[in-house]
C-alpha positions as protocol buffer text, in pm:
chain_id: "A"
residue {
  index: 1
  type: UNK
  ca { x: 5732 y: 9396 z: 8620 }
}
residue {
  index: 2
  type: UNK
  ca { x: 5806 y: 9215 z: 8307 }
}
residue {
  index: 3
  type: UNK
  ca { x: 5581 y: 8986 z: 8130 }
}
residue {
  index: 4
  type: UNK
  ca { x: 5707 y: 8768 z: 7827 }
}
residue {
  index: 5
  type: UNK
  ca { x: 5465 y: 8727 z: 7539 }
}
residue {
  index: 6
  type: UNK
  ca { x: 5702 y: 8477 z: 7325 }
}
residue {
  index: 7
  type: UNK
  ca { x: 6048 y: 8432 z: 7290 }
}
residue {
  index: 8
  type: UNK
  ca { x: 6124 y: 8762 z: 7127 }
}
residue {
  index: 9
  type: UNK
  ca { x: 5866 y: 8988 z: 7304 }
}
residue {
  index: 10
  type: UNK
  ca { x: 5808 y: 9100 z: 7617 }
}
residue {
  index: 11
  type: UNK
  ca { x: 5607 y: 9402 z: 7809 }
}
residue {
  index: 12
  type: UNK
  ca { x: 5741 y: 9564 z: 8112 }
}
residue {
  index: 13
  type: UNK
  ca { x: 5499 y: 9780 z: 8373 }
}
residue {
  index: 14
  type: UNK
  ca { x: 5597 y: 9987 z: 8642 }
}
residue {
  index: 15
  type: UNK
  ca { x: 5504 y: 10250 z: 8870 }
}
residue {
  index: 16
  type: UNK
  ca { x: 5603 y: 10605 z: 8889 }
}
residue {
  index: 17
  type: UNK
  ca { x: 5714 y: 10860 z: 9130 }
}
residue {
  index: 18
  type: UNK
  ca { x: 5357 y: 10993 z: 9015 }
}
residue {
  index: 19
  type: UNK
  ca { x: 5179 y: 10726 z: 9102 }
}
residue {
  index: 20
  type: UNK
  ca { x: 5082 y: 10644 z: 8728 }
}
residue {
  index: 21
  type: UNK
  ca { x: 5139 y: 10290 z: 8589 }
}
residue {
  index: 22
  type: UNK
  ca { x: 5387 y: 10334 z: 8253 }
}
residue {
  index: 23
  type: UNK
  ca { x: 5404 y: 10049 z: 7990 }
}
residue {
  index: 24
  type: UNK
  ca { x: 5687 y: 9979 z: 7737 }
}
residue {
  index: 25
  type: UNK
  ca { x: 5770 y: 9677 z: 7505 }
}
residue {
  index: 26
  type: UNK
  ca { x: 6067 y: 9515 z: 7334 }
}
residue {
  index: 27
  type: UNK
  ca { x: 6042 y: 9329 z: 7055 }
}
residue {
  index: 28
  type: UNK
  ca { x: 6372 y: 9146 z: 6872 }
}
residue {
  index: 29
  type: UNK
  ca { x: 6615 y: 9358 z: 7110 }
}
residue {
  index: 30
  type: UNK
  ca { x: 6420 y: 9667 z: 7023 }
}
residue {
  index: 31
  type: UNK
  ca { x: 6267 y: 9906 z: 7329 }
}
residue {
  index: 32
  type: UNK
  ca { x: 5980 y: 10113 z: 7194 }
}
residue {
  index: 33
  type: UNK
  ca { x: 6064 y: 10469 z: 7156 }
}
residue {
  index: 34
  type: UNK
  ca { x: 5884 y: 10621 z: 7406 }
}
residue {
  index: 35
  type: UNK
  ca { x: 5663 y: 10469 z: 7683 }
}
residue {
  index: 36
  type: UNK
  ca { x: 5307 y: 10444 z: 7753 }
}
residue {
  index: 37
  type: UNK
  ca { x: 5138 y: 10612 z: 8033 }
}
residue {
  index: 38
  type: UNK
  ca { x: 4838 y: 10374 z: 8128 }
}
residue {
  index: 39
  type: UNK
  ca { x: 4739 y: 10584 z: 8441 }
}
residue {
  index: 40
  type: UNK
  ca { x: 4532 y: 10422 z: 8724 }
}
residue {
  index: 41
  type: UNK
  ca { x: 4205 y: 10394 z: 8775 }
}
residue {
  index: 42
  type: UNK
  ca { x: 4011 y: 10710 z: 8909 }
}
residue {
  index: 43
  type: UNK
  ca { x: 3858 y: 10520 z: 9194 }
}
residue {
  index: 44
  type: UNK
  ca { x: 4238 y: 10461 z: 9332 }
}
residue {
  index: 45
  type: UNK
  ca { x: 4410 y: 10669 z: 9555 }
}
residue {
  index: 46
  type: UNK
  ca { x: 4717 y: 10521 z: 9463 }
}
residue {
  index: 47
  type: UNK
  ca { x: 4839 y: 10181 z: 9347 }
}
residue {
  index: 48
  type: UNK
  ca { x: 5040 y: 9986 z: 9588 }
}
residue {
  index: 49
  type: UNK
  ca { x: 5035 y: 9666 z: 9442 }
}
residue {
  index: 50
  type: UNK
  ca { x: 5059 y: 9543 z: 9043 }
}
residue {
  index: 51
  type: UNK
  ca { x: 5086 y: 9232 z: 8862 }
}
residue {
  index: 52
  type: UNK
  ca { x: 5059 y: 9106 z: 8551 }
}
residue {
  index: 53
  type: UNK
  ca { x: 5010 y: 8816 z: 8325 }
}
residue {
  index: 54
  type: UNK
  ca { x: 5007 y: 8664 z: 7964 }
}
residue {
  index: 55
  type: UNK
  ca { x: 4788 y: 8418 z: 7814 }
}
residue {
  index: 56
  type: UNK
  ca { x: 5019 y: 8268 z: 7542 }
}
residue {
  index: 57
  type: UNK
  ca { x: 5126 y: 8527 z: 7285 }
}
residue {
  index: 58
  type: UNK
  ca { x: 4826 y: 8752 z: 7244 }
}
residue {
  index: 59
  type: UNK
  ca { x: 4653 y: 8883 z: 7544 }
}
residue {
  index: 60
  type: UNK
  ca { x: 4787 y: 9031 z: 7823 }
}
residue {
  index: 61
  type: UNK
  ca { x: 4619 y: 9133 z: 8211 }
}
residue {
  index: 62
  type: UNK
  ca { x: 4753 y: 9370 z: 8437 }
}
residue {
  index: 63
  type: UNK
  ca { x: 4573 y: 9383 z: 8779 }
}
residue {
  index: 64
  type: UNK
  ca { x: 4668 y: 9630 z: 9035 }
}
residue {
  index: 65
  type: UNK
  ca { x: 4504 y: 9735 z: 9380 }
}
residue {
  index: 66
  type: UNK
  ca { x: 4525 y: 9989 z: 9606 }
}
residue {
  index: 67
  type: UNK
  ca { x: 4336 y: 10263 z: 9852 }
}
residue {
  index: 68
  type: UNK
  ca { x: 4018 y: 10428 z: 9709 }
}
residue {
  index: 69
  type: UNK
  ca { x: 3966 y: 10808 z: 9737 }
}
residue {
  index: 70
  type: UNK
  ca { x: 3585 y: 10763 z: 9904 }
}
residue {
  index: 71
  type: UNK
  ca { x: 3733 y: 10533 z: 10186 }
}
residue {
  index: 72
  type: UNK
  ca { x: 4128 y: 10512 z: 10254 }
}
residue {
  index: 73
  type: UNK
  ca { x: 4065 y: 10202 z: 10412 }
}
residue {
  index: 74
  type: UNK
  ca { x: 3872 y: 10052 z: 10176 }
}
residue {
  index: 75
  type: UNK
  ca { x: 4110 y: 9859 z: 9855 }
}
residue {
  index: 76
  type: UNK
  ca { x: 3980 y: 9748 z: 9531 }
}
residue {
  index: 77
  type: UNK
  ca { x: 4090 y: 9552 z: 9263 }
}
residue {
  index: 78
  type: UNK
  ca { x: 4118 y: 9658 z: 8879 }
}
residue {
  index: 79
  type: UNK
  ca { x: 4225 y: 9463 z: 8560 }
}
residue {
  index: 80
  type: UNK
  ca { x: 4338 y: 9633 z: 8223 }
}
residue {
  index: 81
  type: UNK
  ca { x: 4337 y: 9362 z: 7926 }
}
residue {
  index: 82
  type: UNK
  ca { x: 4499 y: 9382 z: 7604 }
}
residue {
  index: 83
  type: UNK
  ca { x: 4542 y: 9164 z: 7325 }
}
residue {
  index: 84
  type: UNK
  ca { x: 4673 y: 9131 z: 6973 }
}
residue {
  index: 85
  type: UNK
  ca { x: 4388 y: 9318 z: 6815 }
}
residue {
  index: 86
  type: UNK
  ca { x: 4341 y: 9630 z: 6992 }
}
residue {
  index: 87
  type: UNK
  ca { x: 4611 y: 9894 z: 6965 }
}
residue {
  index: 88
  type: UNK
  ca { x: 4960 y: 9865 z: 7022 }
}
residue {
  index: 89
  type: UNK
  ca { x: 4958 y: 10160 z: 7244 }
}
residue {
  index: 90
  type: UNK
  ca { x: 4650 y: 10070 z: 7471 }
}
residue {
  index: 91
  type: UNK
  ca { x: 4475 y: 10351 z: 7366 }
}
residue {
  index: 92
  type: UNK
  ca { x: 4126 y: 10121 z: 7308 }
}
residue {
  index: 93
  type: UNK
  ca { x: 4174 y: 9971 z: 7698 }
}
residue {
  index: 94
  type: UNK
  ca { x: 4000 y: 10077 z: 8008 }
}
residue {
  index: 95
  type: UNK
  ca { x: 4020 y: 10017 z: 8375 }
}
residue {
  index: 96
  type: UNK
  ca { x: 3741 y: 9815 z: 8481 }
}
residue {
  index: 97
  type: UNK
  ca { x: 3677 y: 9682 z: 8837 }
}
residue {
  index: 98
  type: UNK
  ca { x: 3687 y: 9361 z: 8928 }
}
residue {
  index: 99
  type: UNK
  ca { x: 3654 y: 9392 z: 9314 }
}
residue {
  index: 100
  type: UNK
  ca { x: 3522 y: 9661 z: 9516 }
}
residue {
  index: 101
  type: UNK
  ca { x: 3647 y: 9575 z: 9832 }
}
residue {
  index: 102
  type: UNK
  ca { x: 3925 y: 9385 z: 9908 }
}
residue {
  index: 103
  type: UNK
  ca { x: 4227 y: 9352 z: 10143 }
}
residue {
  index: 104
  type: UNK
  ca { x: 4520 y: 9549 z: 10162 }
}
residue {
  index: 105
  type: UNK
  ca { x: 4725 y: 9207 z: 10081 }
}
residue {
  index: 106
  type: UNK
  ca { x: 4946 y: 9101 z: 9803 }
}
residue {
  index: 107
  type: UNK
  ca { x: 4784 y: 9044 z: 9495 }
}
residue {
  index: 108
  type: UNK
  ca { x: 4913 y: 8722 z: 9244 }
}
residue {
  index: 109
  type: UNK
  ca { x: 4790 y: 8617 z: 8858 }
}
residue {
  index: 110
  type: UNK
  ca { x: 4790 y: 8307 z: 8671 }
}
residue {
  index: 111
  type: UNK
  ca { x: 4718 y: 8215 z: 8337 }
}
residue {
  index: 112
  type: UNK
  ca { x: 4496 y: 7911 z: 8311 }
}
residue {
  index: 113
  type: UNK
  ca { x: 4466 y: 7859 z: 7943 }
}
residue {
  index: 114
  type: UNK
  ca { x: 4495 y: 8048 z: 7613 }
}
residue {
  index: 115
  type: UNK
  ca { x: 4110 y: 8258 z: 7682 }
}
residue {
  index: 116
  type: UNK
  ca { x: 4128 y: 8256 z: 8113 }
}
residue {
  index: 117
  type: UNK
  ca { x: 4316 y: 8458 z: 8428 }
}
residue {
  index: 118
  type: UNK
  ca { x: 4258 y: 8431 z: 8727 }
}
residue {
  index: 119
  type: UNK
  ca { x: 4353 y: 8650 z: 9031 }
}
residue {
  index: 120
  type: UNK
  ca { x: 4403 y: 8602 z: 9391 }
}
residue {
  index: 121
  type: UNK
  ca { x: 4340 y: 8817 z: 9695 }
}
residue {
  index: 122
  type: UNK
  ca { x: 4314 y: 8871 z: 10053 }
}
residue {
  index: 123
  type: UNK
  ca { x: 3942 y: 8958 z: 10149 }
}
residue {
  index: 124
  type: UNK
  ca { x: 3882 y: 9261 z: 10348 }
}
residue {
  index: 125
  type: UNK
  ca { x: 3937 y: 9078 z: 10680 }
}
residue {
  index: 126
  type: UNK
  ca { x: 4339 y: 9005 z: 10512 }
}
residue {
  index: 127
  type: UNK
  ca { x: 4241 y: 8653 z: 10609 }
}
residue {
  index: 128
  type: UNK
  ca { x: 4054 y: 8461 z: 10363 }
}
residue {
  index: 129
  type: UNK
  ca { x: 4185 y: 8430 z: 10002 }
}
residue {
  index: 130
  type: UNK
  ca { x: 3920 y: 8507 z: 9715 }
}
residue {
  index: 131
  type: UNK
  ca { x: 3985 y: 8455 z: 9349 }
}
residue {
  index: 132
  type: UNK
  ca { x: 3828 y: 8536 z: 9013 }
}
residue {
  index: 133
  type: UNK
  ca { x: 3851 y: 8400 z: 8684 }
}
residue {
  index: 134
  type: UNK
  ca { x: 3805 y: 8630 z: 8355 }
}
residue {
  index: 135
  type: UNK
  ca { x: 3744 y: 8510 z: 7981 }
}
């Protein structure tokens, strides 16, 4: 899943066999050398859906959801943030939950201005559409 930061840079995610969430970056043309393994968050059984967005040029969310390991059937939602002054390899980032129970629905991102995100999901009854704005 790519997200572009500026004309010139741009951070991919993506899931792997593992079920860990990897991170890499190009910048000018250039991949990083080797990329970043962001894991999931311990509460997940696995992540089974991901997305990701960018407020402007220096902040970036990525939101995934997915089964929890108390309650199969029970999803949450997590958020990882980023931005221009923490490290370059997310070392300084942590998981941190934004819904505890949710749907097993698609999950979608927007940027609203330069300092807000908000996310969109299905409520636990995959009916009714919730959403929650950071800062």
């Amino acid at each position: 899943m790519p997200v572009a930061l500026g004309s010139n840079h741009v951070f991919v995610f993506f899931k792997t066999g593992y079920n860990q969430i990897v991170f890499s970056e190009a910048i000018n043309d250039r991949w990083r050398n080797q990329p970043i393994n962001l894991g999931i968050p311990s509460a997940l059984w696995q992540v089974t859906r991901m997305v990701a967005v960018a407020t402007g040029n220096n902040r970036v969310s990525l939101f995934v959801s997915g089964p929890t390991w108390a309650d199969p059937s029970v999803y949450a939602l997590y958020v990882r943030e980023w931005n221009t002054e923490q490290k370059t390899n997310w070392s300084d980032t942590t998981w941190v939950e934004v819904a505890p129970d949710i749907g097993s629905g698609p999950i979608a991102a927007a940027s609203r201005h330069s300092t807000h995100t908000a996310v969109a999901y299905l409520a636990r009854d995959n009916a009714s559409v919730m959403m929650k704005e950071r800062q």
